[in-house]
C-alpha positions as CSV (number, residue, x, y, z in Angstrom):
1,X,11.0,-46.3,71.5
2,X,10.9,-49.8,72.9
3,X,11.3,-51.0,76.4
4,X,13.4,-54.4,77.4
5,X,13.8,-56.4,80.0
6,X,15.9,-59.3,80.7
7,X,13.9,-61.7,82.1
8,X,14.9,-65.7,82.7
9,X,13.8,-68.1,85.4
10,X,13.2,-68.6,88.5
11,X,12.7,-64.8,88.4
12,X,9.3,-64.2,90.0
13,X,7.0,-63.7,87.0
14,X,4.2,-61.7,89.0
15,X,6.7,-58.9,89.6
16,X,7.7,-58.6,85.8
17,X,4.2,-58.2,85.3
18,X,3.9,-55.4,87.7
19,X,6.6,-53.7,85.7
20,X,4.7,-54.1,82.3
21,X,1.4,-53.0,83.4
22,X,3.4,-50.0,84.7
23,X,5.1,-49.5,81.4
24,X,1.6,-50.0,79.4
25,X,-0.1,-47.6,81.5
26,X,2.7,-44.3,81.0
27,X,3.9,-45.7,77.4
28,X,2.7,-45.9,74.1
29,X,5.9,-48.2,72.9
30,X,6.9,-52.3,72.3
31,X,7.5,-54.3,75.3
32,X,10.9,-56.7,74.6
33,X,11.5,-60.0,76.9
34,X,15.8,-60.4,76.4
35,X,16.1,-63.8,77.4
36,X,17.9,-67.2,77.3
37,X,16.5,-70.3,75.0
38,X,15.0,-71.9,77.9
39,X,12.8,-69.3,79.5
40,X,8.8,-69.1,78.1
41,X,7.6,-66.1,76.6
42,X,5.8,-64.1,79.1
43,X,2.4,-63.3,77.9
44,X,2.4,-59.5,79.0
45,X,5.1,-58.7,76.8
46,X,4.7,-57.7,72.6
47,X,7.7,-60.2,71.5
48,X,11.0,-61.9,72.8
49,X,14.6,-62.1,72.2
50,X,16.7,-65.0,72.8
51,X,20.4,-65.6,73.0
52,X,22.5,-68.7,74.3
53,X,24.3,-67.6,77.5
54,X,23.7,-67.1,81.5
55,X,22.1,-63.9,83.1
56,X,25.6,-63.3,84.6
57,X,27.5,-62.4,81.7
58,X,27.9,-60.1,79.2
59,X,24.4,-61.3,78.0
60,X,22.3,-58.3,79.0
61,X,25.2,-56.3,76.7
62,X,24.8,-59.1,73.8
63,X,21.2,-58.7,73.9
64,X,21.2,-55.0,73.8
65,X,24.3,-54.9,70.9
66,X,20.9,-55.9,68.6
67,X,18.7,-53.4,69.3
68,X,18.8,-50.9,66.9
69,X,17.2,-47.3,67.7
70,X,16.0,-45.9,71.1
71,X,15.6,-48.3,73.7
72,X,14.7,-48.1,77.5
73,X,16.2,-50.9,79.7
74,X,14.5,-51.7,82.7
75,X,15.0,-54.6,85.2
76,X,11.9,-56.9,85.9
77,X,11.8,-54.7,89.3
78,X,11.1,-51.2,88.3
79,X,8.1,-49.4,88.1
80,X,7.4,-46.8,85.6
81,X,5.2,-43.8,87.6
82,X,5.4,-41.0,84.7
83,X,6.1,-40.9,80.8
84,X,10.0,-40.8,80.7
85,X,9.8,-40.6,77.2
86,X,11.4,-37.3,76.5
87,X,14.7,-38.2,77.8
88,X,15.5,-39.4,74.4
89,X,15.4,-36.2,73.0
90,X,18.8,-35.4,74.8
91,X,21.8,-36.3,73.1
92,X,23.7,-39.2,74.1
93,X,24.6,-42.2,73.3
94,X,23.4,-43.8,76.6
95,X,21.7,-42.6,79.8
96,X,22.2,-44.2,83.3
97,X,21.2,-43.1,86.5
98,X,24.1,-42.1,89.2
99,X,23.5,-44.0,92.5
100,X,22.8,-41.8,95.5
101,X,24.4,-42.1,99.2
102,X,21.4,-44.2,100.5
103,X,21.1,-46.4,97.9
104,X,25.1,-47.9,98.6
105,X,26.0,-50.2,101.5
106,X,29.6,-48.9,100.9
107,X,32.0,-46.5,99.7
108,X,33.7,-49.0,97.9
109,X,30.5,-50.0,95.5
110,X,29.7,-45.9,95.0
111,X,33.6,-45.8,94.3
112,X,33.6,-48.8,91.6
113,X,30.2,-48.7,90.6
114,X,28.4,-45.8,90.8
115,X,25.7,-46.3,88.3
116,X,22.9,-48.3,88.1
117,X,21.7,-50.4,85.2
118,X,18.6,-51.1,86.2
119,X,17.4,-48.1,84.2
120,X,19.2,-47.4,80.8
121,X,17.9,-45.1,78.1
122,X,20.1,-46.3,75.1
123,X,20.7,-46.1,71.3
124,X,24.0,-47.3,69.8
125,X,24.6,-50.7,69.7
126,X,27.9,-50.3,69.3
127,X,28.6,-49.3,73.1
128,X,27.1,-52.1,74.3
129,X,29.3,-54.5,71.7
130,X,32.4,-52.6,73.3
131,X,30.9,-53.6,77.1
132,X,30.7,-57.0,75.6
133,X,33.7,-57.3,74.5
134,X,35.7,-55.8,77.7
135,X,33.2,-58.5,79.7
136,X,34.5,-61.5,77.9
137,X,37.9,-60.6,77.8
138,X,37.7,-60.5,81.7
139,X,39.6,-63.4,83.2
140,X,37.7,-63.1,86.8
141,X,34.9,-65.2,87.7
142,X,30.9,-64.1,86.1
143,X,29.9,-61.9,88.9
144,X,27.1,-59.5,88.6
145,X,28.4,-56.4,89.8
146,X,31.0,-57.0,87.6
147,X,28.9,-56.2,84.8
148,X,28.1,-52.7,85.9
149,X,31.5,-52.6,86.6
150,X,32.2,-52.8,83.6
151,X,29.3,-50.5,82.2
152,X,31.2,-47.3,84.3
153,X,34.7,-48.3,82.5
154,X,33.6,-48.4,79.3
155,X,31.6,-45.3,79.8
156,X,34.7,-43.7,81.5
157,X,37.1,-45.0,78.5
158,X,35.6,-44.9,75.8
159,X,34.2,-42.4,73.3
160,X,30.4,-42.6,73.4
161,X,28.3,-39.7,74.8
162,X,27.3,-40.9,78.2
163,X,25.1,-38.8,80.7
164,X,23.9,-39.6,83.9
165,X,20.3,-39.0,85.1
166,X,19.0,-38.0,88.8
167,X,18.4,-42.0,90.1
168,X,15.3,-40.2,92.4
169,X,13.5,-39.5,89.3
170,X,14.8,-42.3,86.6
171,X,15.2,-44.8,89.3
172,X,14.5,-43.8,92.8
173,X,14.7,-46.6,95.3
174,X,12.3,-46.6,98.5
175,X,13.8,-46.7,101.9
């Protein structure tokens, strides 16, 4: 297993930190910086990825369409609290939490969007080529609720084993 994160500036670098010491402390695995040409290697993190492209696009689904194997996505934000580890021994092809009630400011969002990609368990690269793919052929504007957007469709559409995971254990957000 591996964990990534997309990280690009300005993003606040103490906070990505945060989330790796979390990460080092629960898991024994590679930490991945997915990133743009322009943003420095963190120093917390095992190696980096880079690809041409903006944060609000289907780069987060470019970067991921490379990595092969089992792979935790976190954003810079989270905090691991406990070894999640043994969700990849469920079958699926990816794992996304379902937003709860208190986490939406509307209905419309929890209608649209009502998963989160801030935590992804994941392992074929080949759903996150598709997500690419349906992002670029989008003729709206870059938006990034667009992407998970996006995300819920192809999981809705397409044939890949998707489950969703309780978001107050895999990604609980505090009131």
């Amino acid at each position: 297993m591996r964990v990534a994160t997309m990280f690009s500036h300005p993003c606040p670098e103490s906070i990505v930190q945060a989330m790796v010491k979390s990460v080092r402390k629960h898991l024994k695995c590679e930490i991945v910086q997915l990133t743009d040409f322009e943003t420095p290697k963190l120093d917390c993190v095992d190696s980096v990825r880079r690809l041409n492209g903006g944060v609000v696009s289907s780069f987060l689904a470019r970067h991921l369409s490379e990595m092969e194997g089992d792979v935790l996505y976190l954003d810079y934000d989270t905090i691991v609290r406990e070894d999640v580890s043994n969700v990849f021994e469920m079958d699926f092809d990816l794992a996304i939490t379902k937003r709860t009630e208190k986490e939406i400011e509307s209905k419309l969002i929890f209608k649209v969007c009502p998963n989160n990609v801030g935590v992804m368990f994941t392992r074929n690269t080949n759903f996150w080529r598709d997500v690419a793919k349906r992002y670029d052929e989008r003729s709206d504007p870059p938006a990034w609720m667009k992407f998970q957007i996006i995300v819920t469709e192809a999981m809705n559409a397409l044939d890949y084993k998707c489950i969703e995971l309780d978001s107050n254990k895999y990604n609980y957000t505090p009131e």
